[in-house]
Steps between C-alpha positions, in 0.01 A plus 500: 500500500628855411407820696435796304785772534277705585291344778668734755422839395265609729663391771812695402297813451367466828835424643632828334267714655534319841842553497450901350232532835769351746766757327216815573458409846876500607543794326234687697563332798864591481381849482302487845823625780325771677222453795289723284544303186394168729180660565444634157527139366279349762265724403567422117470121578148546670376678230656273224304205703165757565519505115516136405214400717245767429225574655381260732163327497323629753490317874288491847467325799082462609348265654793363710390134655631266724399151393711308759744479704753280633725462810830324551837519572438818676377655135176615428388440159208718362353373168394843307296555237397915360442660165812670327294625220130473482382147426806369522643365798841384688595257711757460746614403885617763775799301715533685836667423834241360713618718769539882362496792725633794288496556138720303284685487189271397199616314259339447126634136392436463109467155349705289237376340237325191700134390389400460865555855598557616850455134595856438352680285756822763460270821512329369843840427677632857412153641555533309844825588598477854460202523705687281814759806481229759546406560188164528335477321139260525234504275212259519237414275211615658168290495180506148378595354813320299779135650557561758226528280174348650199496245252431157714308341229682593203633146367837679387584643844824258626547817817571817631783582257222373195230766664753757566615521144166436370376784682815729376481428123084580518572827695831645244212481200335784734858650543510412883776351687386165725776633756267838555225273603690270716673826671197658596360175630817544750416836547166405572610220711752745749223748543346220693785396695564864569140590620542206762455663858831252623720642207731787571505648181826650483648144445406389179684221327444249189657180409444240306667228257481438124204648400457638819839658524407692122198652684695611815778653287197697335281588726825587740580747211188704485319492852659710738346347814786246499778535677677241412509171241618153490434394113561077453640328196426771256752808450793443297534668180310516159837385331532200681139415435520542133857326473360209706222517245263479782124504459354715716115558573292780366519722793898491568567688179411868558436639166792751404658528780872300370455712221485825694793416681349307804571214670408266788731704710286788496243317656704619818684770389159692490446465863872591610555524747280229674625219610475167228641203514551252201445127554598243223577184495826295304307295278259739367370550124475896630886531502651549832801675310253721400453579825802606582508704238133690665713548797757656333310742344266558776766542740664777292221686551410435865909585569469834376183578735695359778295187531725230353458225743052531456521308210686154489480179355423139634590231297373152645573127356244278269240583237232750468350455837373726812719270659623496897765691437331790307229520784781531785639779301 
């Protein structure tokens, strides 16, 4: 069998221009050695990000309701149900020390791509162990996932990733970006947790792997109640992706932002100086030298406002997994 001579082209051109966006953003991140160009750029990275996503569809919370609730293990577990836009509804569970006698840190944890939702057996032990530390946890099923599938009889649907893309290719014919609508279901999904008499809302955080790490490095980017992020098997770099020829889902793409000059980095760069921390893993299809390579760039910034050691990197062992190790840290 011969292979046409040409069979490569595409991916050539597309390597070209990968390469051409990698040059850009050196360039004008070489530029950046002054406090005041720091903040200039974190503002120029928010609004390169505000830009790709549009405007959001618009979210509520009504009609909060507590379905259940179970105790154990010194955690109470609140099974929630409310409306985040009208007729449509989210689901989710409220983890909370049993024992709570002042506010407490609130934090949003996002979900990876698992067709059980917040029932995933690595969701519920982070969900869990937060909350034995004092924290109070929210984790809500994502479009697609657990209570909130959309397609459940469609004889083509083989998952989350199937409904996620299915859902992403019907909404770019209306020239709307799937990631909009799963950010403002986060939004949605904090101004619960927020409105929560035992939060103190002053300490916001988000984390989440895979999936769930995309949506905490975007909703960490453009929601200003957060004071801090923790974004799971996710950031590295667009380069990597596209060199590891890596299919990613619908919503992990924002349109025109690589071409803008953007990059995952800036998914923390627009909130410096809060704190972030990176978590990866070694055997990850989201490159973990990618990841260093965030850091890098992240930390530049960060260094100049005097906040280099708010943003680091943990890098655990294994595959793509909210493993032990990525919950401890």
């Amino acid at each position: 069998m011969r292979f046409s001579p040409y069979s490569d082209l595409m991916q050539r051109y597309y390597g070209r221009m990968a390469r051409e966006c990698a040059a850009r953003r050196r360039r004008e991140l070489a530029a950046v050695d002054s406090p005041e160009k720091a903040l200039a750029y974190v503002r120029l990275a928010r609004e390169r990000i505000r830009t790709a996503f549009g405007p959001l569809p618009e979210r509520r919370v009504a009609n909060v309701a507590t379905t259940g609730v179970i105790e154990r293990d010194d955690v109470r577990m609140e099974k929630i149900l409310f409306e985040c836009a009208p007729g449509f509804h989210m689901t989710g569970i409220l983890y909370r020390p049993l024992r709570l006698e002042t506010p407490a840190p609130g934090v949003l944890a996002l979900l990876g791509h698992n067709d059980n939702g917040k029932a995933a057996r690595n969701q519920q032990s982070c969900c869990v162990g937060l909350a034995r530390k004092g924290a109070v946890v929210f984790s809500v099923d994502p479009i697609g996932q657990g209570e909130r599938k959309q397609y459940p009889e469609d004889p083509r649907r083989t998952g989350c990733v199937w409904e996620h893309n299915m859902a992403g290719k019907q909404l770019s014919l209306c020239g709307e970006f799937f990631g909009a609508w799963r950010l403002a279901d986060a939004k949605a999904a904090l101004d619960c947790l927020a409105a929560r008499p035992e939060v103190d809302g002053a300490r916001l955080a988000v984390t989440g792997a895979s999936g769930g790490g995309t949506l905490s490095s975007y909703l960490f980017a453009l929601d200003d109640r957060l004071s801090m992020a923790a974004p799971a098997c996710y950031l590295t770099t667009f380069r990597r992706n596209f060199e590891n020829e890596l299919p990613t889902d619908a919503e992990q793409i924002p349109p025109g932002l690589w071409a803008a000059g953007g990059d995952m980095a800036d998914f923390l760069i627009a909130r410096a100086p809060h704190p972030a921390l990176i978590l990866a893993v070694e055997d990850d299809f989201f490159d973990p030298r990618g990841a260093a390579e965030t850091l890098e760039e992240a930390r530049r910034i960060y260094a100049l406002l005097g906040a280099e050691q708010e943003v680091e990197l943990f890098v655990g062992e294994g595959g793509h997994c909210l493993g032990p190790q990525l919950r401890r840290a």
